[in-house]
C-alpha positions, 0 to 999 in steps of 0.5 A: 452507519456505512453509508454508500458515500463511504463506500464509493469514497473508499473504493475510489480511494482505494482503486487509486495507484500508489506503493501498496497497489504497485506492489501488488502488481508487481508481484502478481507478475512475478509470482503466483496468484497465492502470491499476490493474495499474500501481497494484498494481506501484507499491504492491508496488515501495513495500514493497521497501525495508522487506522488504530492510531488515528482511532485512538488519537496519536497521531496527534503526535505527529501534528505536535511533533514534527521530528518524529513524523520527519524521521519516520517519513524519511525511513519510508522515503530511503526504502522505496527508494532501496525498492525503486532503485535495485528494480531498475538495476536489475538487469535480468528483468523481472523474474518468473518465480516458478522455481525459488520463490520468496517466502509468504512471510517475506512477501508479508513483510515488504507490503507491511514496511511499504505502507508502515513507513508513511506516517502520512496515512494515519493523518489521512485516516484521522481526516478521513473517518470522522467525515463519515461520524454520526455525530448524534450518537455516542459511539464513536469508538465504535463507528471508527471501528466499523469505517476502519474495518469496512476499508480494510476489506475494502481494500484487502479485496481491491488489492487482490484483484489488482494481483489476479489481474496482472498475473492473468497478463503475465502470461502475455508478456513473460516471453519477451524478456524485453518487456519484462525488463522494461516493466520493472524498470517502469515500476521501480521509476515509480516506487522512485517518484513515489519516494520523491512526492513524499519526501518533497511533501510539506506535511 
C-alpha cells in the first residue's frame, strides 16, 4: 500500500520550506531542543484537521463554497502576517530562552494555528492521496488512513530534524547579536512572503 513513490513524494514534500518548517526552525534557535520536538508536534497536530477532512469529503466544501475558503484563507493570511511583522519589529533580535521560556502548550498552540488557518492543504491532501489509491481494492477509508498517517510520521520526523539541526547552529550565531537580529528579520520577511503567496493565490 505505501509504495516507495509515495515515500519519496512525501519526503520531498515535506522537506520543502514553508511556515510549519520556518517555525520550527525558528524555535530551535530560540529555545531548546525539547522545544523544537514540540514545535514539530504543534505543526504535525495543525495538518490533522485537513488530512481528515480531505478523507471524509469536506472540503468539497471549499470547492462549493468560495466564501468560507476566502475567509479562512484570509485568517491565515492576517496571522502570519501578525508573525512576520512583530519578528521584524522586534528590535532585540531573536531571543535565547534559557531564562523564561514559552509554554509547550503555547508552543503547540502557534504551530496548530500556523497550518490550520490554510485551508489550501486540505485541497493538497484531497489531490494528493487518492494518486497513490489502489483502485482494485475497496478500502479506501482505509488506504487514506495509512497514506494519511505515514506523512504525519513522515513529517513529524522531518520537522524535528530541521529543529535539532538549527538548534545545533544556534550555538554559532548567539554571540552575534547582530546576526541574531538579522535571522528573525529574515524569517519574519519570510512568514510575510508567505502570507502574501497565499493571499494572492487564486484558489
Amino acid at each position: 500500500m505505501i509504495s516507495l513513490e509515495f515515500v519519496l513524494t512525501s519526503l520531498l514534500i515535506v522537506l520543502m520550506p514553508g511556515t510549519g518548517v520556518i517555525y520550527t526552525v525558528s524555535t530551535g534557535i530560540t529555545g531548546s531542543r525539547k522545544d523544537s520536538i514540540v514545535a514539530a508536534v504543534g505543526c504535525t497536530a495543525g495538518i490533522i484537521p485537513h488530512i481528515a477532512a480531505s478523507i471524509i469529503g469536506l472540503s468539497a466544501i471549499f470547492h462549493t463554497s468560495a466564501l468560507v475558503f476566502q475567509v479562512v484563507k484570509m485568517i491565515g493570511v492576517v496571522y502570519l502576517l501578525y508573525l512576520g511583522i512583530g519578528m521584524i519589529r522586534n528590535k532585540g533580535g531573536l531571543q535565547i530562552n534559557e531564562g523564561i521560556k514559552e509554554s509547550a502548550y503555547m508552543i503547540i498552540g502557534k504551530g496548530v494555528l500556523i497550518n490550520l488557518l490554510n485551508p489550501k492543504l486540505t485541497l493538497f491532501f484531497f489531490s494528493f492521496l487518492p494518486q497513490f489509491i489502489d483502485n482494485s481494492a475497496n478500502s479506501y477509508l482505509y488506504q487514506m488512513t495509512v497514506l494519511s498517517i505515514f506523512f504525519m510520521v513522515v513529517t513529524f520526523i522531518v520537522f524535528i530534524l530541521y529543529g535539532f539541526l538549527a538548534n545545533y547552529f544556534k550555538n554559532f550565531i548567539v554571540s552575534s547579536p547582530n546576526v541574531m537580529r538579522r535571522i528573525q528579520q529574515s524569517f519574519g520577511i519570510i512568514f510575510i512572503g508567505l502570507a502574501a503567496k497565499l493571499a494572492l493565490s487564486d484558489n
